[in-house]
C-alpha positions in Angstrom: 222.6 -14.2 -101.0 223.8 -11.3 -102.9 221.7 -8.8 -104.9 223.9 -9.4 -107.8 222.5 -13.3 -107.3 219.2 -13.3 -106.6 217.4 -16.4 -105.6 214.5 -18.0 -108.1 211.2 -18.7 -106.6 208.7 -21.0 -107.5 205.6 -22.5 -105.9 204.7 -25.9 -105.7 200.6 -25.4 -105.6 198.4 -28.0 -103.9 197.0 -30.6 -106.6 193.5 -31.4 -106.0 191.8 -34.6 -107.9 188.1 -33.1 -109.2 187.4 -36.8 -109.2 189.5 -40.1 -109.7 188.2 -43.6 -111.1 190.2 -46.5 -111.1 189.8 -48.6 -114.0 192.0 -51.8 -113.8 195.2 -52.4 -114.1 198.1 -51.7 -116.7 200.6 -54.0 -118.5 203.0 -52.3 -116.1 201.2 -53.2 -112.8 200.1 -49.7 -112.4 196.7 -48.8 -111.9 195.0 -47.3 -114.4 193.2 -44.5 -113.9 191.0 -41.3 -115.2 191.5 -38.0 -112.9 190.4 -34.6 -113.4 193.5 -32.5 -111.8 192.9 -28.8 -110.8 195.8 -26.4 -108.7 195.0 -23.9 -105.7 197.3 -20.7 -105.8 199.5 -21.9 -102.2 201.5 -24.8 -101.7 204.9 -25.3 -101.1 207.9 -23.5 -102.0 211.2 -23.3 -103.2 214.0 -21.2 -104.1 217.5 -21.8 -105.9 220.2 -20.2 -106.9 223.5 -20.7 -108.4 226.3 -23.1 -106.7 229.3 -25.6 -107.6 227.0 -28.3 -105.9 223.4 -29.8 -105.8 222.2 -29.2 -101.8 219.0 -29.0 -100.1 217.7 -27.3 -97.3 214.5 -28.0 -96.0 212.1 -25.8 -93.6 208.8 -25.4 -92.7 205.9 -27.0 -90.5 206.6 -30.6 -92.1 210.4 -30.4 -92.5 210.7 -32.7 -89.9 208.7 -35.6 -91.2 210.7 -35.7 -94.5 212.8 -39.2 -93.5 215.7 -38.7 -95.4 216.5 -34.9 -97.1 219.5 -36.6 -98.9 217.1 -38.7 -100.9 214.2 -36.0 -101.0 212.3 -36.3 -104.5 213.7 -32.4 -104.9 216.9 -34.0 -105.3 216.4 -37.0 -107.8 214.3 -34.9 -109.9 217.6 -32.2 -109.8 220.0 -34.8 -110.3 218.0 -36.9 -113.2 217.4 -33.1 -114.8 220.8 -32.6 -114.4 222.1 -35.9 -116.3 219.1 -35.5 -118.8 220.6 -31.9 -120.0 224.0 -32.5 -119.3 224.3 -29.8 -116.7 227.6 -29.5 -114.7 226.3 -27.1 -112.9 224.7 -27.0 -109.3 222.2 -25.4 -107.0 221.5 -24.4 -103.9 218.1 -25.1 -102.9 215.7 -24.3 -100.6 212.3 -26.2 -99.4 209.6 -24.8 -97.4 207.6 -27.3 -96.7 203.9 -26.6 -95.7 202.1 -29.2 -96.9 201.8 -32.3 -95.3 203.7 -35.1 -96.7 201.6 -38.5 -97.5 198.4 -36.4 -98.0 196.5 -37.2 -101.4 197.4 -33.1 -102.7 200.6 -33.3 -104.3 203.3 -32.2 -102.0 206.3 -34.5 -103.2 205.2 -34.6 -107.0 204.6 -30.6 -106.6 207.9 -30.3 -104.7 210.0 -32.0 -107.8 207.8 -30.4 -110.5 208.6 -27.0 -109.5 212.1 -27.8 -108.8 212.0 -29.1 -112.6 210.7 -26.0 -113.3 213.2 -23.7 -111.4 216.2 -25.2 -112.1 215.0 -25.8 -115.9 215.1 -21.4 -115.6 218.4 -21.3 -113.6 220.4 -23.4 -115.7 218.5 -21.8 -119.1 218.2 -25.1 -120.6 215.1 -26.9 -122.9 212.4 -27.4 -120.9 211.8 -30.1 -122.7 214.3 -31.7 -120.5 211.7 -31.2 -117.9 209.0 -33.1 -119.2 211.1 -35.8 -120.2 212.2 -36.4 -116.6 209.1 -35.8 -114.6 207.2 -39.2 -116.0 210.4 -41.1 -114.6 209.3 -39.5 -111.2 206.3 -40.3 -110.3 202.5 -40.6 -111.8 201.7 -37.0 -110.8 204.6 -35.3 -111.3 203.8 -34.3 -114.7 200.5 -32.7 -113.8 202.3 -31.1 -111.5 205.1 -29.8 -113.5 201.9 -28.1 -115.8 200.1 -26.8 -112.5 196.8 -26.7 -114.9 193.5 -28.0 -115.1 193.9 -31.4 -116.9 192.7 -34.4 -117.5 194.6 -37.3 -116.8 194.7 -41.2 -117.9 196.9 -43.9 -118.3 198.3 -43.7 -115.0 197.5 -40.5 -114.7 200.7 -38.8 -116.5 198.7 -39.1 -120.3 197.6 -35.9 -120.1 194.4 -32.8 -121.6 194.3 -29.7 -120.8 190.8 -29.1 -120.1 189.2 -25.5 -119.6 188.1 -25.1 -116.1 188.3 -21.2 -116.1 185.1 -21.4 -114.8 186.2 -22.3 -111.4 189.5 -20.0 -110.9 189.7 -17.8 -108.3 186.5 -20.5 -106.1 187.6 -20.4 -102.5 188.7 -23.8 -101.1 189.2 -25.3 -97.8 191.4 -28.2 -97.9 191.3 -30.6 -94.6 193.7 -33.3 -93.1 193.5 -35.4 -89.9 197.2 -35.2 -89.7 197.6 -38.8 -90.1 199.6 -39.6 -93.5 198.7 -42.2 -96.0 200.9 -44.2 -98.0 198.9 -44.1 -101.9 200.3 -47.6 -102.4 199.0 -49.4 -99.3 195.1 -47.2 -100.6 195.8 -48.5 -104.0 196.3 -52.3 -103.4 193.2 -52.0 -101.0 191.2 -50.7 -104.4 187.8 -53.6 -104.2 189.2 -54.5 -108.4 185.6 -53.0 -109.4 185.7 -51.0 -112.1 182.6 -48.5 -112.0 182.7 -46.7 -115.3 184.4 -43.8 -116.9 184.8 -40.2 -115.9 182.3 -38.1 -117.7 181.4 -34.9 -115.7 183.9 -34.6 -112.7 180.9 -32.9 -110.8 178.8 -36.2 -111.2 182.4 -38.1 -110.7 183.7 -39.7 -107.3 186.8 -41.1 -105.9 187.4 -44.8 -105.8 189.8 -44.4 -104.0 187.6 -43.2 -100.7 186.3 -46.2 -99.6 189.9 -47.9 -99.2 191.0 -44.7 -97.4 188.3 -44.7 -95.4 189.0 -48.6 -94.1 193.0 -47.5 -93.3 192.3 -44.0 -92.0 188.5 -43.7 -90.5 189.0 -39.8 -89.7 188.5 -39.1 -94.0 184.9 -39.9 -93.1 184.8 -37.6 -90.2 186.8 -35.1 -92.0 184.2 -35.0 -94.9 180.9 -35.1 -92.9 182.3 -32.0 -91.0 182.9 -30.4 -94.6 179.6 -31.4 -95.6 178.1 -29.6 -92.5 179.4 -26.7 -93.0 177.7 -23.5 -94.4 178.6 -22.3 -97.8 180.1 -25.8 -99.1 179.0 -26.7 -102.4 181.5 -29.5 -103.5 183.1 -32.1 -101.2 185.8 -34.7 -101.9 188.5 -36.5 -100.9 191.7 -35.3 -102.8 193.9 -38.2 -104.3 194.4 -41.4 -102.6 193.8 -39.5 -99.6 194.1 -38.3 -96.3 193.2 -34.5 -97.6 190.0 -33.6 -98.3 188.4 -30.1 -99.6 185.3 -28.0 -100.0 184.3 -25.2 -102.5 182.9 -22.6 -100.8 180.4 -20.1 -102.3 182.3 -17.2 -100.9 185.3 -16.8 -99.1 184.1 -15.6 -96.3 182.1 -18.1 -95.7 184.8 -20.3 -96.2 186.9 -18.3 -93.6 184.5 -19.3 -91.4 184.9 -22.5 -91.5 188.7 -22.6 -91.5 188.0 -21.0 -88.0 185.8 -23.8 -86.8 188.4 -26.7 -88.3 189.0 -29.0 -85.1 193.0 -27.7 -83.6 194.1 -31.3 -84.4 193.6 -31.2 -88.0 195.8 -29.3 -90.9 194.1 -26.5 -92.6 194.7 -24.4 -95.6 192.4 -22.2 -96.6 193.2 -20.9 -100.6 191.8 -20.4 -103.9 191.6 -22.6 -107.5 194.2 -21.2 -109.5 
């Protein structure tokens, strides 16, 4: 990598769900649901620059649970933003890869939304090639691709901007049992109840929990160890799970806990964007 061609950067930041209800079903089969998204300032991250070909390379703690790098979702959303614009141009990409895969906080939908955003800048085309390819997929990667506090129905990708400025900069402890769970194997164990809509995410919840809970028992450990823990003011589970989180009312008290997280569980301790 030459001076003369730099590499781009971008990070793909952790996605936290605020709160998620499930609602029913749509006409598609998907679930519908109502979400309140918010982004912590590590994650994930990439680089690319400038090559004859698409290629990925993957690093970092969880490289080596990615199945199969030739199919990662970095690549299908490069190649589907690639046919979208027209782009006969390639890249050589990079992925560092510190979040746990299958873990309720974005890490593939963050992975191809900041590759939609990197290569949208390398190969200086629309970006509105970009959103037109990150609904195609997956239900989060649009969120993603904004990184912002939003609200988010349909399946999620209908999305508000809502103002959570409020809360930028809170320190967060994010949690997983290292044990990965597949969102569609959560979602089909959803009990079908619909229990109202998402108001104020404080006063919200995850429906999603208690089907976690029954495939992966450690989310309940995971959030009563949260919950005991000094300084933490807002507990949930993050997505369809395994990853749960904790504001903290003060980052070191939430350094403190990151030092008393049990060895066998992932940590990451960060801030809301």
């Amino acid at each position: 990598m030459s001076r003369e061609n730099p590499a781009a950067h971008e990070i793909a930041p952790a996605k936290l769900n605020l709160a998620l209800h499930v609602r029913g079903k749509l006409p598609d089969g998907r679930h519908a649901i109502e979400t309140i998204f918010a982004f912590c300032i590590d994650g994930d991250r990439l680089s690319a620059e400038a090559a004859d070909e698409l290629t990925l390379e993957v690093t970092g703690p969880f490289a080596a649970e990615l199945d199969d790098q030739d199919d990662n979702l970095v690549l299908r959303a490069a190649r589907a933003l690639q046919k979208a614009a027209d782009v006969s141009a390639g890249a050589a990409i990079a992925l560092d890869k510190r979040l746990p895969i299958a873990s309720g906080i974005g890490g593939g939908s963050a992975d191809a939304a900041a590759a939609l955003r990197l290569l949208t800048s390398l190969w200086r085309i629309d970006p509105a090639h970009a959103q037109e390819v990150a609904p195609t997929l997956g239900s989060d990667v649009p969120a993603c691709l904004l990184s912002l506090p939003a609200r988010g129905e349909a399946a999620g990708d209908r999305l508000a901007l809502v103002d959570l400025s409020e809360l930028s900069g809170t320190p967060v402890l994010i949690v997983n049992a290292r044990v990965p769970l597949a969102t569609a194997e959560v979602f089909a164990g959803w009990d079908g109840e619909d229990r109202g809509p998402l108001g104020d995410w404080r006063l919200g919840r995850n429906d999603l929990e208690p089907a976690a809970i029954a495939l992966v028992p450690q989310i309940e450990t995971v959030l009563a160890w949260l919950s005991a823990q000094q300084g933490a003011e807002f507990i949930r589970m993050s997505g369809s799970g395994a990853s749960c989180f904790a504001f903290f009312a003060s980052e070191e008290l939430r350094d403190s806990a990151a030092d008393r997280v049990p060895r066998e569980w992932w940590r990451l301790a960060t801030h809301l964007r």
